[in-house]
C-alpha positions in Angstrom: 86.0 69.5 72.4 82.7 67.7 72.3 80.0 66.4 69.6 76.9 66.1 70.1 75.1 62.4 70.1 73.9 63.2 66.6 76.9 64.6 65.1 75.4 67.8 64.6 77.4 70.4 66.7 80.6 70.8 68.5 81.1 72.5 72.0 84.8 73.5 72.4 86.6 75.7 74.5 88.5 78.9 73.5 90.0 82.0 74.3 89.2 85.0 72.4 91.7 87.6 74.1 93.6 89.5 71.4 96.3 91.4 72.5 95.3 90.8 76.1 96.2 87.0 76.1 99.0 87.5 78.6 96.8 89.0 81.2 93.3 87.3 80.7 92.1 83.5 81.9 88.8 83.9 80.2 88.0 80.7 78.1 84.0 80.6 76.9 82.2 77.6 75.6 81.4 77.5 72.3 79.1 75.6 70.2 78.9 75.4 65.8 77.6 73.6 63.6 79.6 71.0 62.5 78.5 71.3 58.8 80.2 74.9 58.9 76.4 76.4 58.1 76.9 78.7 60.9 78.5 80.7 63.1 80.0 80.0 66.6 78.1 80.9 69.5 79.3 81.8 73.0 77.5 80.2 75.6 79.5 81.4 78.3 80.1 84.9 77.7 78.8 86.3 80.9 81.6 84.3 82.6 85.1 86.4 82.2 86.9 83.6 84.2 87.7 80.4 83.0 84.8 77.9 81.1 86.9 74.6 80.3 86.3 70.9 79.0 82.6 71.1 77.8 81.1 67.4 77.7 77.8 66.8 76.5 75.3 64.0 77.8 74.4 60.9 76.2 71.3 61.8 75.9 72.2 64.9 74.2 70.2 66.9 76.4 72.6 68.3 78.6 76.0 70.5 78.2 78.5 69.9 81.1 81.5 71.7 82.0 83.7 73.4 84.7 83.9 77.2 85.4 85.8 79.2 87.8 84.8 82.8 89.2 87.7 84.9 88.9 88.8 86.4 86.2 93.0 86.5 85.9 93.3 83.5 88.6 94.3 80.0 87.4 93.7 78.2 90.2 90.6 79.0 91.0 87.8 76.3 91.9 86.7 74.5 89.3 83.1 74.0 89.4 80.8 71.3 87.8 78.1 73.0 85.3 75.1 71.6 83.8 73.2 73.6 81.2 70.1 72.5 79.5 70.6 72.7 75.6 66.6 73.1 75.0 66.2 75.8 77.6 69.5 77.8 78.0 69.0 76.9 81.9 72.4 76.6 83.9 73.0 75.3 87.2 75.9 75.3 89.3 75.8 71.8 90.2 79.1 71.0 92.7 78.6 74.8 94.5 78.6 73.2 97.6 81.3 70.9 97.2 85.0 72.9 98.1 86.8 70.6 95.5 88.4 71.8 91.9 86.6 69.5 89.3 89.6 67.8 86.5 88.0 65.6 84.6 84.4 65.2 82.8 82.8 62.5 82.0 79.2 61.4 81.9 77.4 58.4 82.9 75.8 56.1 79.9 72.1 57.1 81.1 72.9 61.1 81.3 71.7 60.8 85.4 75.3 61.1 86.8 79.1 62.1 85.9 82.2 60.8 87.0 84.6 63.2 87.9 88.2 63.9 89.0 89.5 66.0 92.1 92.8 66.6 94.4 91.5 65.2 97.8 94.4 65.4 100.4 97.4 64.0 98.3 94.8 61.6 96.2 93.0 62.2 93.2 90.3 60.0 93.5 87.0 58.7 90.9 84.1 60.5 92.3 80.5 60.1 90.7 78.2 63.4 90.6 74.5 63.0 91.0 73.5 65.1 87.5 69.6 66.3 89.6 71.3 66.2 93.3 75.0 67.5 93.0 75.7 64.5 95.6 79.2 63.2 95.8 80.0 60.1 95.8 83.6 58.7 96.3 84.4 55.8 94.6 88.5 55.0 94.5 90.5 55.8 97.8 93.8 55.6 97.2 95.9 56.8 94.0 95.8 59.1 91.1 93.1 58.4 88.5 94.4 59.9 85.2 92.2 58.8 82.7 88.3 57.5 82.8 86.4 55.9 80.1 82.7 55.0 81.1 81.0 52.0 80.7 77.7 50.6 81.1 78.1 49.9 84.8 80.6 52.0 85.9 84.1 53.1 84.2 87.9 52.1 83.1 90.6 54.2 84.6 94.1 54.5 84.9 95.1 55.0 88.3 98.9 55.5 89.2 100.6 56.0 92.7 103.8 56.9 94.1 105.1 53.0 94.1 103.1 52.1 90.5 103.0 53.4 87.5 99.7 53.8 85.5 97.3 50.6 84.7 93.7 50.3 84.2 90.9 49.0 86.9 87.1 48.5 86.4 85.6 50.4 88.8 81.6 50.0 89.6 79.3 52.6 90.3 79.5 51.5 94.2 83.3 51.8 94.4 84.3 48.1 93.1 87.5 48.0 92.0 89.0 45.3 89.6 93.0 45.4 88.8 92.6 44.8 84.6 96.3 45.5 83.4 100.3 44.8 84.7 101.9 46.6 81.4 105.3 46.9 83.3 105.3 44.3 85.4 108.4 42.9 82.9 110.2 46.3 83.6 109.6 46.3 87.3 110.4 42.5 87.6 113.4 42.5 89.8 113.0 46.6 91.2 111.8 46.6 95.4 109.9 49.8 95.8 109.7 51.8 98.3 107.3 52.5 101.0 105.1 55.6 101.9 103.8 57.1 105.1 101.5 59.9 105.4 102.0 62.1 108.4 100.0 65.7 109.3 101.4 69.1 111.5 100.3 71.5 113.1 101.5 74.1 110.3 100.9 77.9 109.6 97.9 79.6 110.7 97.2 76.6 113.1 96.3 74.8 110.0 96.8 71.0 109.6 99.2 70.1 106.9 99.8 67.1 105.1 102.8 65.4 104.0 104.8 62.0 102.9 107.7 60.1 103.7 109.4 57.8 101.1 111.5 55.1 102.7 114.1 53.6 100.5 113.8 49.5 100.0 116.0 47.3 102.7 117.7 50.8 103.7 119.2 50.0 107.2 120.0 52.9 109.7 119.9 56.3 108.9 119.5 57.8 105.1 119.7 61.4 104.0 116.6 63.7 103.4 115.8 64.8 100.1 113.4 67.7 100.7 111.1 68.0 97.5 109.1 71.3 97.5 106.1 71.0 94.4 105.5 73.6 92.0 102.1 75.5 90.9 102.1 76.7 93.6 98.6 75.9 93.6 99.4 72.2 93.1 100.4 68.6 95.3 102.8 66.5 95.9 100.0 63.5 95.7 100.2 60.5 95.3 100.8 59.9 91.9 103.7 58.4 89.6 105.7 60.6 86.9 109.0 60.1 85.3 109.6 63.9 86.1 111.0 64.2 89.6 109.6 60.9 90.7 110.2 60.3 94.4 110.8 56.4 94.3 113.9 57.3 91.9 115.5 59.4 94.9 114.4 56.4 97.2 116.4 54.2 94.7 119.1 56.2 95.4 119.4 56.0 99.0 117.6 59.0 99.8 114.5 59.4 102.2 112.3 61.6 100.5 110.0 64.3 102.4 106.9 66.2 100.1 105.3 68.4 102.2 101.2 70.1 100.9 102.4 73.7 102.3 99.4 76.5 102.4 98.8 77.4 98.3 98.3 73.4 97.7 95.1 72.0 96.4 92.7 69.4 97.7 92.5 71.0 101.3 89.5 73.1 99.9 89.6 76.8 98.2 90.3 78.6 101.8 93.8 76.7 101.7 95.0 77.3 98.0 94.1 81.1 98.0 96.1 81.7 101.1 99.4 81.5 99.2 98.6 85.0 97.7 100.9 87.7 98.6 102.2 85.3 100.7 105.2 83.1 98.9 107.6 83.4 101.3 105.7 83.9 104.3 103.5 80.8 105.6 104.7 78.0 103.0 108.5 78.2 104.4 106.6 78.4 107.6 104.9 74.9 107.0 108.3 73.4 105.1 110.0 74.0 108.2 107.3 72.4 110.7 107.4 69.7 107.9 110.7 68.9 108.2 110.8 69.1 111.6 108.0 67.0 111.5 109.0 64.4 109.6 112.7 63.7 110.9 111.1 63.9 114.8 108.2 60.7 113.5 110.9 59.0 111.0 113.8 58.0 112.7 115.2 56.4 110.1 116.0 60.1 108.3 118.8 61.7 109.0 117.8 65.0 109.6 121.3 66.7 110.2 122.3 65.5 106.3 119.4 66.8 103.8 119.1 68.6 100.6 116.4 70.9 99.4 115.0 70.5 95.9 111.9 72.1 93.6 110.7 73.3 90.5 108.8 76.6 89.6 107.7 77.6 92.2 109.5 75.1 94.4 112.7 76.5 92.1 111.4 79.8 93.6 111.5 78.6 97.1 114.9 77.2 96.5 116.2 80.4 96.0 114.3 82.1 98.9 115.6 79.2 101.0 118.9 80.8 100.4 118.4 83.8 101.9 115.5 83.1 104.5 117.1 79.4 106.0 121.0 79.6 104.8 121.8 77.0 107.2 119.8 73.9 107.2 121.0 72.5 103.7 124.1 70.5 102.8 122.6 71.7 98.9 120.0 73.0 97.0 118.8 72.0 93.3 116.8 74.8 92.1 115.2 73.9 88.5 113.5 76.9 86.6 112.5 79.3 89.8 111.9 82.7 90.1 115.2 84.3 91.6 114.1 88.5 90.3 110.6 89.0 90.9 110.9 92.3 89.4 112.6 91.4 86.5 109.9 88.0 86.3 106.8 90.6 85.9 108.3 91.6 83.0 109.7 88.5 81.2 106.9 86.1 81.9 104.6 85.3 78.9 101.8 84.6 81.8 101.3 88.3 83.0 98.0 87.2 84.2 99.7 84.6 86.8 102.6 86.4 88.1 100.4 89.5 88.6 97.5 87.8 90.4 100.1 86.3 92.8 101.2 89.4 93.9 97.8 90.7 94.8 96.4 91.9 91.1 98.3 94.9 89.7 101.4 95.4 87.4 104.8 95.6 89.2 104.8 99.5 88.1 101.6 99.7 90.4 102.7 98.3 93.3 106.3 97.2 93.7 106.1 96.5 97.4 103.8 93.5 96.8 106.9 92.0 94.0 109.5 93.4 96.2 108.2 91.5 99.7 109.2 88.0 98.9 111.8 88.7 96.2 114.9 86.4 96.3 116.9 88.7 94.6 117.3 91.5 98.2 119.0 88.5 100.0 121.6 87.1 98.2 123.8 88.6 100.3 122.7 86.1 102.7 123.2 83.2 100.2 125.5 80.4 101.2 124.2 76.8 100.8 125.7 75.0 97.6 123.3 75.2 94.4 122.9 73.3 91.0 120.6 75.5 88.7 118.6 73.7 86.2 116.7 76.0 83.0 115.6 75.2 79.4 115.9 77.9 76.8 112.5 77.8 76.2 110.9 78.3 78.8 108.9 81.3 78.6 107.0 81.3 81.9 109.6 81.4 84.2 112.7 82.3 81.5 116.0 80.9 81.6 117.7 84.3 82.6 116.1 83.5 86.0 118.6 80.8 86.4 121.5 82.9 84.6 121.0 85.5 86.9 120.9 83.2 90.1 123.5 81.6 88.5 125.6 84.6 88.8 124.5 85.6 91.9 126.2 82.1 93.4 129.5 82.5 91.6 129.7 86.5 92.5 129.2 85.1 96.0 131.9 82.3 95.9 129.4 79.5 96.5 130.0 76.1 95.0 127.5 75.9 92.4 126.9 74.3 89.0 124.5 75.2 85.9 122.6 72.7 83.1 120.8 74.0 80.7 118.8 72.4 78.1 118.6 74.4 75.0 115.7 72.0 73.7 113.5 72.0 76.8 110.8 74.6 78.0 109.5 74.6 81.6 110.0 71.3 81.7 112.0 68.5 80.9 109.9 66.6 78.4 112.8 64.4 76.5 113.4 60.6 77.6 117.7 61.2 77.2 117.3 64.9 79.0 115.7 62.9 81.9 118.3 60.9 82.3 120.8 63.4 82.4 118.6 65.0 84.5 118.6 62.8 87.0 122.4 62.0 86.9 122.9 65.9 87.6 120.7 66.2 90.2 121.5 62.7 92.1 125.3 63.6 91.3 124.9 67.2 93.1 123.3 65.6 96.1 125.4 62.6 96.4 128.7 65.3 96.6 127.1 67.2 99.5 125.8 64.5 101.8 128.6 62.1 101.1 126.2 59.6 98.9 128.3 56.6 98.0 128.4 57.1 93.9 
């Protein structure tokens, strides 16, 4: 939501779906007057994808947002919009630019924005020419998660895989200036770990991206935890999070590989689209070129002692790991992942997601495209030791997902274990349920490589 510099009107987003909801993306702009003397007006309506986080200009000449093209998709690219508020004229200002636009956020003199964007594992400041559309990158390294502007520039919090968030001042030009150490107190004491970037040859002769996290003063070999992100259209970036936060598993002795399979973003549209209809086909081809990858550069992983983990859709590859690469794991921790794709298409509250993946109809119109990559016709081939993580409330991917693969483990005799969290939904949000969390998961791996506890 957005008001205008005179406090007239408010530009917010909304969908107006009705009974449609789980099978539509399409969010409009809208704008009202914000004494209630009138009605809302769609500015957007010719747009039946996605219109999101409207901004208006300083100057209060100017209405920005981000829109994507196709209706049903949510990761679609997100691009930078300018409309003129006196003239109705649009433009599609970032066209050229094969980036997804985050964050909005205009410049004090309405001539330039300052935007977000996943760029190969960083999410970096940029700053938009508002008459040009000309790019300009102005942080390198990090995650910038929030941005407020000031006269010369803008405040940020930028985070990265080895510290969590604090703010910089960052110029128009790219000048950075460290303003904050909020945990340095907390971190007194802690040695983290270090990161390498390496890049493979993966599917489709397509480079592909990935990190290494080497645990502090580890000497010799240490196991591989194998992280796999969720989305799919998503990162393993280089970002901090107390959810499945990479230096934790370093703390714990384990070398931790992420690698940006085809589906991920900030390798430009091409790459994130090619995941459709393809889940189990050129992502498991890039994790294993990835991990192949990664313990032939890093000698200091053990290779031969590694366990697979992932969420969502990494949950989802967990369990196609099962059937499609039984034999590289010591274990698997499989949190919230699709293990019945039929059942999935008609469980999920997000129709519109499940159905898009699997090339845009209903599972009653073409069950081949469900049935290609379904865990479910391979359990027979299951073997590989799996803890199965699910909140109750989860209503995207539901917790009989992980009943059901649940079952499928203990029908097949394989050592397996199941946490749920009656109070958590697709993810786990509570400070004590992370902890536990993280003694489950680092307690399941430490059993099969032979962790000291």
């Amino acid at each position: 939501m957005s008001w205008s510099p005179d406090g007239k009107t408010i530009y917010f987003a909304m969908r107006e779906a009705g009974r449609i909801e789980p099978t539509s993306t399409n969010l409009d702009i809208f704008a009202v007057a914000a004494d209630g003397s009138s009605a809302p007006v769609n500015l957007t309506a010719e747009n039946k994808a996605t219109d999101n986080q409207p901004v208006v200009s300083p100057d209060g000449r100017t209405l920005a947002w981000f829109a994507m093209r196709r209706p049903g998709y949510e990761a679609d690219r997100q691009v930078l919009m300018l409309r003129d508020l006196a003239s109705g004229r649009t433009v599609s200002l970032t066209e050229r630019w094969d980036r997804s636009v985050g964050s909005i956020a205009w410049a004090r003199d309405s001539k330039s924005l300052y935007v977000t964007a996943d760029d190969t594992q960083e999410t970096p400041l940029f700053r938009v020419d508002a008459g040009t559309g000309q790019v300009t990158r102005l942080t390198q390294q990090g995650h910038v998660s929030a941005v407020a502007v000031t006269p010369n520039g803008a405040i940020v919090a930028l985070d990265s895989l080895t510290a969590p968030a604090d703010y910089y001042r960052v110029t128009q030009s790219g000048v950075r200036q460290r303003l904050t150490d909020v945990n340095a107190a907390k971190l007194a004491g802690i040695d983290m770990p270090t990161v390498e970037r390496f890049s493979f040859t993966g599917a489709n002769n397509d480079t592909v991206w990935g990190y290494a996290v080497k645990p502090a003063n580890s000497t010799g070999k240490v196991p591989v935890a194998y992280m796999v992100h969720g989305g799919p259209q998503g990162s393993s970036n280089n970002s901090w999070s107390y959810r499945w936060n990479p230096a934790v598993f370093a703390g714990a002795g384990y070398g931790l590989i992420a690698v940006d399979f085809h589906g991920s973003t900030g390798y430009g549209q091409v790459f994130t689209d090619s995941i459709r209809n393809n889940w189990g086909g050129w992502p498991l081809e890039d994790l294993k070129k990835g991990l192949a990858a990664a313990t032939g550069k890093f000698t200091w992983l053990d290779g031969d002692n590694a366990c697979a983990l992932g969420a969502s859709y990494g949950g989802y590859m967990m369990n196609w790991i099962e059937g499609q690469w039984p034999d590289r794991f010591k274990c698997i921790v499989q949190h919230d992942g699709v293990f019945d794709a039929r059942a999935m298409a008609y469980e999920t509250e997000e129709l519109w997601f499940d159905e898009w993946e699997h090339g845009g109809k209903a599972y009653f119109e073409d069950p081949q495209a469900f049935e290609k990559w379904n865990p479910v016709n391979y359990v027979a081939k299951w073997k590989t030791p799996q803890l199965v993580i699910t909140g109750e409330k989860d209503f995207r991917i539901p917790y009989t997902q992980g009943l059901a693969a649940f079952t499928a483990l203990q029908r097949r005799d394989i050592p397996s274990r199941l946490l749920v969290f009656p109070d958590e939904n697709h993810w786990v949000l509570k400070p004590k349920n992370s902890r536990q969390w993280y003694r489950e998961v680092i307690g399941w791996m430490n059993k099969w490589t032979g962790q000291a506890r």
